[in-house]
C-alpha positions, 0 to 999 in steps of 0.5 A: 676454278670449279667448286664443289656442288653436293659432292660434285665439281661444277665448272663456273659456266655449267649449269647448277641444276644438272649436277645438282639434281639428286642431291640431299637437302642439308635441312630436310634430309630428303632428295632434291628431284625438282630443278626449280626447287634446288639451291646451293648456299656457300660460306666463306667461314673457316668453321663451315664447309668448304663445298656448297650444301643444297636446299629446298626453297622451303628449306632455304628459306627456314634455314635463313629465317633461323640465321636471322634470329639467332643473329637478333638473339646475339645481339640481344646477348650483347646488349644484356651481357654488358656490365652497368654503372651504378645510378649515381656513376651514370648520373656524374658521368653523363655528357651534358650540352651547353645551353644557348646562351649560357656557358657549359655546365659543370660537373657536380663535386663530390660533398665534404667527407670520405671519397673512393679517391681519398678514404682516409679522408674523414668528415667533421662530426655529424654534417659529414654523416648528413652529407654521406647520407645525402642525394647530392653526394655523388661518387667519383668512381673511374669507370671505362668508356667501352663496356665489356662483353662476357659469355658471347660466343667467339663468331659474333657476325652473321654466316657470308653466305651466296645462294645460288640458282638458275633465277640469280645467275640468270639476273647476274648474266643480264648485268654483266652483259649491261654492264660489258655493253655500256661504254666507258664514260669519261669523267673530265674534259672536252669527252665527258661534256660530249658524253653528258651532251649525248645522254641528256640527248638520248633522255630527251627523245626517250621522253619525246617518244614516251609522251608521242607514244601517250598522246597516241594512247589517248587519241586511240582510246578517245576514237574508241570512245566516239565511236561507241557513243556514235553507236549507241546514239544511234540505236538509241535514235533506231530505238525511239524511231521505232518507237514512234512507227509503233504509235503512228500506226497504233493511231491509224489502226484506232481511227480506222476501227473508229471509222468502220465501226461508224459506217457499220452502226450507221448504214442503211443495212445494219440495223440489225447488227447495230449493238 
């Protein structure tokens, strides 16, 4: 059946956005102009509204933060508002556990003298004053197991809200799709064994293929890395090679200034130019 978005009935299998679109944020006041920034919050609780209200993202999330927190408030409510036993009460009435090896341990009784069971009961004279005064005199006071609760509002559980946007029904198409598509699976008999048989099958050549699917992966990236060290050992080789050539001719080129200098310095003729 179609619901009712910001005043307007939305068909279940029609999209939010364009209907929405225009729409008052229930916690800003201000129109929604953006598809990617609506959302619709619904609840199912008698005192809300029945039609879905929008929000901005923002807004949204503010508005859920503030659900939360009053929430923890409640519950800190709860547990403050409760009536406490007296030190003594909780003392006396306090579950305790056997010890290994010994028996369970009994609860301690109330003293000689006047009890809230039996105040007509009177003491003897002073030891009864000195027994009443005393820390080991505990009270037998009837007290309820379950605590009430006072002054709690009457909706003690957070608001069953459904947001809603284009993302979710997105994600909520994909499963049901998922879920339409996987068959069947049978829980006993000779059917549920081949099933079991089938999915270990499937599991084993999907871990096949992933480890093939590495080992690829591995070879490729040590090809690359061959590859590059290859390259760089050989301009390096390049490197020292011309490296060498530089010198070797270096050395030519001073052994042949040695020698010209030495024809020049000795020859009949260069008396004259000798330095």
């Amino acid at each position: 059946m179609p619901r009712e978005v910001g005043g307007v009935e939305v068909a279940p299998e029609e999209t939010l956005h364009d209907f929405a679109t225009g729409s008052v944020c229930d916690w800003c006041a201000e129109r929604c102009e953006g598809n990617d920034e609506l959302n619709a919050l619904s609840c199912t609780f008698a005192e809300c509204p029945a039609s879905a209200a929008v929000y901005h993202q923002d807004c949204l999330e503010k508005y859920l933060k503030t659900i939360k927190l009053e929430k923890c408030a409640r519950a800190i409510a709860e547990s403050q508002d409760r009536v406490q036993m007296p030190a003594r009460v909780q003392q006396s009435q306090r579950v305790r556990q056997a010890v290994p090896g010994q028996g369970a341990r009994r609860r301690r009784r109330p003293a000689l003298g006047r009890t809230d069971r039996n105040p007509e009961r009177s003491g003897r004279g002073l030891l009864s004053f000195f027994l009443l005064a005393s820390p080991a005199r505990s009270f037998v006071v009837p007290f309820p197991r379950r605590l009430p609760i006072r002054n709690l509002p009457q909706v003690s559980k957070s608001h069953p809200i459904h947001a809603c946007n284009e993302e979710t029904k997105k994600r909520r198409k994909e499963k049901a799709a998922a879920v339409a598509a996987s068959p069947e699976v049978p829980r006993y008999g000779p059917a549920a064994k081949a099933a079991r048989k089938e999915a270990a099958e499937r599991e084993r050549k999907a871990k096949e293929a992933s480890e093939a699917s590495a080992r690829a992966e591995e070879l490729k990236r040590l090809a690359k890395l061959k590859r590059t060290e290859t390259k760089e050992t050989k301009k390096a080789a390049a490197a020292r090679a011309a490296a060498a050539q530089r010198e070797a001719m270096a050395a030519a080129a001073a052994n042949a200034r040695r020698e010209l200098g030495c024809v020049l310095y000795t020859g009949p003729h260069t008396a004259a130019f000798a330095w």
